[in-house]
C-alpha positions as CSV (number, residue, x, y, z in Angstrom):
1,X,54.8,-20.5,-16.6
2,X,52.5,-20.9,-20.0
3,X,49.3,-18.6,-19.6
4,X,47.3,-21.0,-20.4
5,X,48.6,-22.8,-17.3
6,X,47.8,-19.6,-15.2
7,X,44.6,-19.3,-16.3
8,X,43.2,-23.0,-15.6
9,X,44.5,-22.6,-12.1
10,X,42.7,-19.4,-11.3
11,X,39.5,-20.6,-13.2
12,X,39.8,-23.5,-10.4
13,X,40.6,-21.0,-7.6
14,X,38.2,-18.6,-8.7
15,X,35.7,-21.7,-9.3
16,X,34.8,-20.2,-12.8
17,X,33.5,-22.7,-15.5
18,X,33.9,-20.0,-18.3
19,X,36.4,-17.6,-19.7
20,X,33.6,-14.4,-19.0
21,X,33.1,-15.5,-15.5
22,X,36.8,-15.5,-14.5
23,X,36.4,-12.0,-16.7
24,X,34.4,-10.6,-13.8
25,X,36.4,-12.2,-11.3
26,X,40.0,-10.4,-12.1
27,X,38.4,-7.6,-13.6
28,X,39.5,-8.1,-17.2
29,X,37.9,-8.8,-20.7
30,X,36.8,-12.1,-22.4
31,X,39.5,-10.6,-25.5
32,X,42.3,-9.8,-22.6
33,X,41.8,-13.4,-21.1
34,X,42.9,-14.9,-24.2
35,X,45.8,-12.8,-24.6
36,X,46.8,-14.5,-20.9
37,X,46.2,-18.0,-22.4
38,X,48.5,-17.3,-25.8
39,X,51.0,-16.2,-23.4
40,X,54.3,-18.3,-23.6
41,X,55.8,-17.0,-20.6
42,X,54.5,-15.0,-17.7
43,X,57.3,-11.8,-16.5
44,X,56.8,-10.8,-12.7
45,X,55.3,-7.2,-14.1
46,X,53.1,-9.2,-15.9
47,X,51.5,-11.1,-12.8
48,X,51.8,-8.0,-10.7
49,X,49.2,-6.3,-13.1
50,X,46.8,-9.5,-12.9
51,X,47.1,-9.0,-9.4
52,X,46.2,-6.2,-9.2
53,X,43.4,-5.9,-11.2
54,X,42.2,-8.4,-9.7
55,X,42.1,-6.7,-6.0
56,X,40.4,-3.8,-7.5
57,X,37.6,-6.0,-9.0
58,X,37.0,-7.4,-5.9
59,X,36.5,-4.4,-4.2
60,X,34.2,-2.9,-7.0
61,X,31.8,-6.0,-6.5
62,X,31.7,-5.8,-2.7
63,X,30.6,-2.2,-3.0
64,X,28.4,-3.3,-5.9
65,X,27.3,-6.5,-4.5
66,X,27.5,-6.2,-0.4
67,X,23.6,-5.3,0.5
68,X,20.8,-5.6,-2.1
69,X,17.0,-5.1,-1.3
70,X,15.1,-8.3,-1.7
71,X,11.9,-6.6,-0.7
72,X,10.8,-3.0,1.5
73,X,8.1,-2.0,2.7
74,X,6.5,-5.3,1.7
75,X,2.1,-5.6,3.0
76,X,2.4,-8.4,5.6
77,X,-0.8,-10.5,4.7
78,X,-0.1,-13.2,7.8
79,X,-1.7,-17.0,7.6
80,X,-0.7,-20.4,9.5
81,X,1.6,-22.6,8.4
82,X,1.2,-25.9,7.5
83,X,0.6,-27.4,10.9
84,X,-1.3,-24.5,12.3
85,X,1.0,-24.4,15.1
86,X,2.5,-21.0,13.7
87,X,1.9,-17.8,11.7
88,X,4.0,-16.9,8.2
89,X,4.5,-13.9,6.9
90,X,2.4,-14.7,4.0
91,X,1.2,-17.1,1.8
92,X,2.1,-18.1,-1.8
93,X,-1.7,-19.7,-3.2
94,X,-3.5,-17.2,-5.2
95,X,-6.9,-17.3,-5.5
96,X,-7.4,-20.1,-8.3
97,X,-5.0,-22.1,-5.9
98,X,-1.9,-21.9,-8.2
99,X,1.0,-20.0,-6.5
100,X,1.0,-16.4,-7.1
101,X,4.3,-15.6,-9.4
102,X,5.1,-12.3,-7.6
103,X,5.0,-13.9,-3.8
104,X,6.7,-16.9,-4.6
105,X,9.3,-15.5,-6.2
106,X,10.0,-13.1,-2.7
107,X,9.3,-16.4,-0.9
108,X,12.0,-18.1,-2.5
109,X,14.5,-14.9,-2.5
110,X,14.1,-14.8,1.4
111,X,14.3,-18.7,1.3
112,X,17.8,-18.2,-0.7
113,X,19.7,-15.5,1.2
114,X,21.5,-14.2,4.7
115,X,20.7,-10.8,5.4
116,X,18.9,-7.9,7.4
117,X,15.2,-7.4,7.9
118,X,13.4,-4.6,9.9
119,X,9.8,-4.7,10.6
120,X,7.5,-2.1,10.1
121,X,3.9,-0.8,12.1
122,X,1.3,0.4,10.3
123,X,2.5,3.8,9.8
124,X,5.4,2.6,8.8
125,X,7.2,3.4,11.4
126,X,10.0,1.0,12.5
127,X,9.5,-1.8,15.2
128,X,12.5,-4.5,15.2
129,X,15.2,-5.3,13.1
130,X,17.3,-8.1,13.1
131,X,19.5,-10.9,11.0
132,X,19.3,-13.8,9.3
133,X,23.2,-15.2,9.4
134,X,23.2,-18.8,10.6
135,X,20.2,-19.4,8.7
136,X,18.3,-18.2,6.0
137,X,15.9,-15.0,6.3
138,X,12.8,-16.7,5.2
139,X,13.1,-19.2,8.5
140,X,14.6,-16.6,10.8
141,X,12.0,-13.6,10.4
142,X,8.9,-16.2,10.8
143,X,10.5,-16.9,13.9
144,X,10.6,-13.4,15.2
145,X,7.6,-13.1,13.9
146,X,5.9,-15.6,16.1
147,X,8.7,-15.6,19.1
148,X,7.6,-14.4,22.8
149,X,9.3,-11.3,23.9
150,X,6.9,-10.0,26.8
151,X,10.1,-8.4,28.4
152,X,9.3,-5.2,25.7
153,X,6.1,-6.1,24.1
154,X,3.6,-5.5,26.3
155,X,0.4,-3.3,25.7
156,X,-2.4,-2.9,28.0
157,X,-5.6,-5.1,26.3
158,X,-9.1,-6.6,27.2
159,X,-8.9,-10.2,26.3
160,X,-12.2,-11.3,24.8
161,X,-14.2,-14.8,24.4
162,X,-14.3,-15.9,21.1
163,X,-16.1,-19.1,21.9
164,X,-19.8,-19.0,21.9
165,X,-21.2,-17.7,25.2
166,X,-23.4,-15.3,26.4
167,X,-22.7,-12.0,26.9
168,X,-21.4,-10.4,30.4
169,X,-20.5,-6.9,31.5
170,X,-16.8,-5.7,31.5
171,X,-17.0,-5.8,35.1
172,X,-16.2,-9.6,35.2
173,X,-13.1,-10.8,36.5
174,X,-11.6,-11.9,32.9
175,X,-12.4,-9.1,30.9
176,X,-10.2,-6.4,33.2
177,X,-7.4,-4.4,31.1
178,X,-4.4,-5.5,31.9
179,X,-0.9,-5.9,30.6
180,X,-0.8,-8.5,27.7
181,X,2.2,-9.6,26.1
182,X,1.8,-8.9,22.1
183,X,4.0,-10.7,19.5
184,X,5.4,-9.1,16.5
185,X,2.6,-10.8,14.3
186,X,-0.1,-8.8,16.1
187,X,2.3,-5.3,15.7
188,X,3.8,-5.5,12.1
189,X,2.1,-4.5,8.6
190,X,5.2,-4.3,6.6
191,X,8.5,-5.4,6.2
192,X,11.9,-4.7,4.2
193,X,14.8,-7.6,4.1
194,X,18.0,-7.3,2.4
195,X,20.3,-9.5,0.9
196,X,24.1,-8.8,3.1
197,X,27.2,-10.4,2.0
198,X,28.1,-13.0,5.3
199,X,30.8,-11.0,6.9
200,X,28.8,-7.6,7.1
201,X,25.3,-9.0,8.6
202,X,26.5,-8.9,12.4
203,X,27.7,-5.3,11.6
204,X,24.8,-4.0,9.3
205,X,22.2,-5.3,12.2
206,X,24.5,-3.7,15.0
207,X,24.3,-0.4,13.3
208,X,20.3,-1.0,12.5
209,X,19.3,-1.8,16.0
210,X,22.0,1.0,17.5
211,X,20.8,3.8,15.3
212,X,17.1,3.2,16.8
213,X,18.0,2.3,19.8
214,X,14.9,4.1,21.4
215,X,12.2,3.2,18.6
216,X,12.8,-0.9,18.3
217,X,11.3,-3.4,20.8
218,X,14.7,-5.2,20.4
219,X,15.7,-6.4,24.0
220,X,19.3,-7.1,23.2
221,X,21.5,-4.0,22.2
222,X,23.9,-5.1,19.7
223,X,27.6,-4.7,19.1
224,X,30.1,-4.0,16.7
225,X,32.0,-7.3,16.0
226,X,35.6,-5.3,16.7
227,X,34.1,-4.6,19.9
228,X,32.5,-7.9,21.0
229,X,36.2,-9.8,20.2
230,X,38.4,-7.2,21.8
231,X,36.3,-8.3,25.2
232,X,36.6,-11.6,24.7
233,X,40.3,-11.8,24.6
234,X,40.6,-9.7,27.7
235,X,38.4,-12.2,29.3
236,X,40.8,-15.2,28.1
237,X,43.9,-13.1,29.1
């Protein structure tokens, strides 16, 4: 086989459009990918190395490349959304009405990626954490943010009017302090998300929620995936 021959087939594989981008892919040089292409013939030894190489530069960009911080510790400045039926984590409009450069660019990072987030009170201390796998982590964290979960969230509160009417004492009926249930919008100031290659985002969250297990107001204790599918194929056995 011509190197040149090689080299369009993994560019294909590897869908790389250039010579530097299949570079980073097989963990070579621009200069040693030509060498490949002037290649008459290709020896078994030869291929091995590629190989090789290859597997190693794979491994150096999962380590390099498997979680990234989008954002941590980020001021949660909450408004509605569009149809006022919900609350976001923030808004995008600066002051002049143009978007703010800074939040939409986080906006549109979170819009972009899977990952893990964890939400924070206002000493910082950590209240949930969860993932963003099927879909993005923009959608899924404004959906914890607003979702019920009165089996853990509950504080004892004093619900008061805030329609115009006359003062009465705390005696009445509606104003007693009872149990309320408090979503995660009322709870968190800040939040940190991460960017998590696909395969690790079940795992990454299982080891978030299971390392606080007695801090977060996560209902649902999570597993390890190894765990979860050794169970199910007992249950199908």
């Amino acid at each position: 086989m011509k190197g040149s021959v090689l080299i369009e087939a993994l560019k294909k594989k590897f869908k790389a459009n250039t010579d530097k981008e299949l570079a980073l892919q097989l963990g070579n040089s621009v200069p040693g990918i030509q060498v490949w292409k002037n290649r008459s013939t290709i020896n078994q030894r030869q291929l091995a190395g590629l190989i090789h190489s290859a597997s190693q530069a794979g491994a150096r960009n999962l380590e390099k490349n498997a979680i990234l911080p989008i954002v941590e510790f980020f001021h949660i400045e909450k408004c509605q959304s569009k149809k006022g039926a919900n609350f976001e984590l923030f808004g995008v409009e600066a002051d002049n009405g143009k978007k703010h450069p800074y939040l939409d660019g986080v906006r549109a990072e979170l819009i972009k990626h899977h990952g893990v987030y964890v939400f924070f009170d206002s000493r910082g201390q950590a209240i949930y954490a969860g993932k963003a796998r099927l879909q993005k982590l923009w959608r899924e964290m404004n959906l914890a943010f607003n979702r019920k979960r009165g089996a853990v969230q509950k504080i004892k509160r004093v619900v008061h009017p805030t329609r115009r009417q006359l003062y009465r004492t705390s005696d009445e009926k509606a104003r007693q302090i009872v149990d309320r249930e408090v979503p995660i919008h009322e709870l968190a100031s800040y939040f940190s998300a991460y960017k998590v290659a696909d395969g690790m985002v079940n795992r990454l969250e299982a080891m978030l929620v299971r390392s606080f297990a007695n801090n977060l107001l996560n209902i649902r204790m999570e597993r390890f995936g190894g765990v979860q599918k050794k169970k199910q194929n007992k249950k199908k056995k």
